[in-house]
C-alpha positions in Angstrom: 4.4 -23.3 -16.1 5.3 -25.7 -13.4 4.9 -28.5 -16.0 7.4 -27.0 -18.5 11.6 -27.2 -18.2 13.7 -25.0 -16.6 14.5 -23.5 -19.7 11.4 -23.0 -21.3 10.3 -21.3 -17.9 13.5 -19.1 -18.4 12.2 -18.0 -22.2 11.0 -14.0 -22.4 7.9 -15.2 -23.8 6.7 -17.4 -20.7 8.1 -14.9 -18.5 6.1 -12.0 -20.3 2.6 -13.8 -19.9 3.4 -14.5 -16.2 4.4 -10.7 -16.2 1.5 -9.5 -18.3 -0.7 -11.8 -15.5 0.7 -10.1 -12.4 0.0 -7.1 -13.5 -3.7 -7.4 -15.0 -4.1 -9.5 -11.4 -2.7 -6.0 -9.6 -4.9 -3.7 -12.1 -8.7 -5.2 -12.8 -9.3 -4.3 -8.9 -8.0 -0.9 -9.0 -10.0 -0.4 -12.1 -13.1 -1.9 -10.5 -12.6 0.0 -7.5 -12.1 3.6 -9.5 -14.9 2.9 -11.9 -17.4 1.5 -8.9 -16.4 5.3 -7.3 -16.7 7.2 -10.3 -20.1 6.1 -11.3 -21.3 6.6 -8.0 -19.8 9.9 -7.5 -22.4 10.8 -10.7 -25.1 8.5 -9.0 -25.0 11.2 -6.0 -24.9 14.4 -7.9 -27.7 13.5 -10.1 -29.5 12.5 -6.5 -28.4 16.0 -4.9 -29.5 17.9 -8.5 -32.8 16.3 -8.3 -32.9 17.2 -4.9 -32.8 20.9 -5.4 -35.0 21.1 -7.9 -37.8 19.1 -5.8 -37.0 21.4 -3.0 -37.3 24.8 -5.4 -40.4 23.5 -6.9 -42.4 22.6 -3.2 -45.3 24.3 -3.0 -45.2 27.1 -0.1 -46.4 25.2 2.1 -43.7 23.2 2.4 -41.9 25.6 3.5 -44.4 26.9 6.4 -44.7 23.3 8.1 -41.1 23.0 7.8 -38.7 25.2 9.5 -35.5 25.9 7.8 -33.3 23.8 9.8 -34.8 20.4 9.3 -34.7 20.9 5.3 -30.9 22.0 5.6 -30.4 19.1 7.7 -31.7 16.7 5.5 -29.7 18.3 2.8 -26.5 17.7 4.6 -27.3 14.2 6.1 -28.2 12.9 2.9 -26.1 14.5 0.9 -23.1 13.7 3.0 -24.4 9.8 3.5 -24.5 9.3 -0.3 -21.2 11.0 -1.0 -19.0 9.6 1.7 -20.3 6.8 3.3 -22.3 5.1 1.1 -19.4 4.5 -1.4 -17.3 2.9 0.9 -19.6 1.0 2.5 -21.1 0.1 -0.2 -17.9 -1.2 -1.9 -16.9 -3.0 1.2 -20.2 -4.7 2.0 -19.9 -5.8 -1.6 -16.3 -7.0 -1.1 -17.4 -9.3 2.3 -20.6 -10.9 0.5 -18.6 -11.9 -2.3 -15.8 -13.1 0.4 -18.5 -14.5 2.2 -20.2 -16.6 -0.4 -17.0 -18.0 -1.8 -15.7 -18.9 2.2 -19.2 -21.2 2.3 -19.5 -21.9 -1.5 -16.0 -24.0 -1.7 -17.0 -25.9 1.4 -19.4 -26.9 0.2 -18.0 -27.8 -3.5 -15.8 -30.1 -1.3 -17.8 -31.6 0.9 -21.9 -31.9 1.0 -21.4 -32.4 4.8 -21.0 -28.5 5.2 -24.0 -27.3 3.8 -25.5 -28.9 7.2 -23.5 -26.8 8.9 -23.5 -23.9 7.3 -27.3 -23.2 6.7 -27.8 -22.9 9.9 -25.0 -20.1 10.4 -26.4 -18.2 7.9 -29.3 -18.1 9.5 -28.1 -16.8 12.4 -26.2 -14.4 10.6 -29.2 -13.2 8.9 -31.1 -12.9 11.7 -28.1 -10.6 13.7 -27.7 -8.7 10.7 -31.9 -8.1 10.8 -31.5 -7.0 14.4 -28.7 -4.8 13.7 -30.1 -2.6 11.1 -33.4 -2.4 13.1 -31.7 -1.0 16.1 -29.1 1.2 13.5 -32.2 2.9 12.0 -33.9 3.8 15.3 -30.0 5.7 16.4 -30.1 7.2 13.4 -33.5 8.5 13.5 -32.7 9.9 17.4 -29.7 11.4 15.8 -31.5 13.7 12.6 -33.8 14.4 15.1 -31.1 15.9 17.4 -29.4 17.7 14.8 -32.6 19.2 13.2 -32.9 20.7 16.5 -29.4 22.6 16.0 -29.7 23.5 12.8 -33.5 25.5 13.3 -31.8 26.9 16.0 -29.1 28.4 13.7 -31.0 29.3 10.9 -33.4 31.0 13.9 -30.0 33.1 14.9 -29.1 34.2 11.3 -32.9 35.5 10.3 -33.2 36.9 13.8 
């Protein structure tokens, strides 16, 4: 459109397929974002309904080498995990990496130099991000642990 006259820039029909453009450029990512939550909204309550009926066909035994507390713990950690924070994190991990990928890609498009730098920060970045879930996994672990505690406490209290 910068190309064209002042007038033909002024003409309703340029000005509706800039219009029509804004707006799909506005909408496609709320779409995205509403159908990426929808679906895995369904994702997690086929999970949790699978759940159950593992849990209600367990044999007995199960049940007597597991107290009551660390099966409703698991219930409501994973549970909760895949309905609240695994969407968003999910959808914002996915919104960095492609960030990510285009902040090195163009670089790179532009210049070969930068791949010489950059291969060696994403090394390093990979290597952080190794460390990180290593040491998030053992918190976590510490933490069910913790809370498994509490709830075979409660369940204890109720039954008596």
């Amino acid at each position: 459109m910068t190309n064209m006259s002042g007038d033909k820039q002024q003409d309703p029909w340029s000005l509706g397929i800039y219009g029509a453009l804004t707006c799909t450029a506005f909408l496609l990512p709320v779409v995205g974002a509403l159908l990426f939550f929808f679906f895995s909204l369904k994702s997690s309550e086929h999970l949790r309904d699978r759940m159950v009926v593992s849990v209600l066909h367990a044999p007995v035994l199960f049940f007597d080498t597991n107290p009551a507390g660390r099966i409703l713990n698991r219930f409501s950690n994973d549970i909760g995990c895949v309905e609240e924070i695994l969407p968003k994190t999910f959808y914002g991990a996915e919104q960095y990496v492609l960030q990510l990928c285009l902040a090195v890609i163009i670089p790179i498009l532009a210049s070969v130099w930068m791949l010489t730098i950059s291969t060696p920060l994403v090394l390093v970045l990979v290597y952080l991000t190794v460390y990180y879930l290593k040491t998030s996994r053992e918190l976590k672990r510490l933490e069910s642990t913790y809370h498994s505690l509490v709830f075979s406490h409660f369940s204890e209290t109720i039954v008596g």
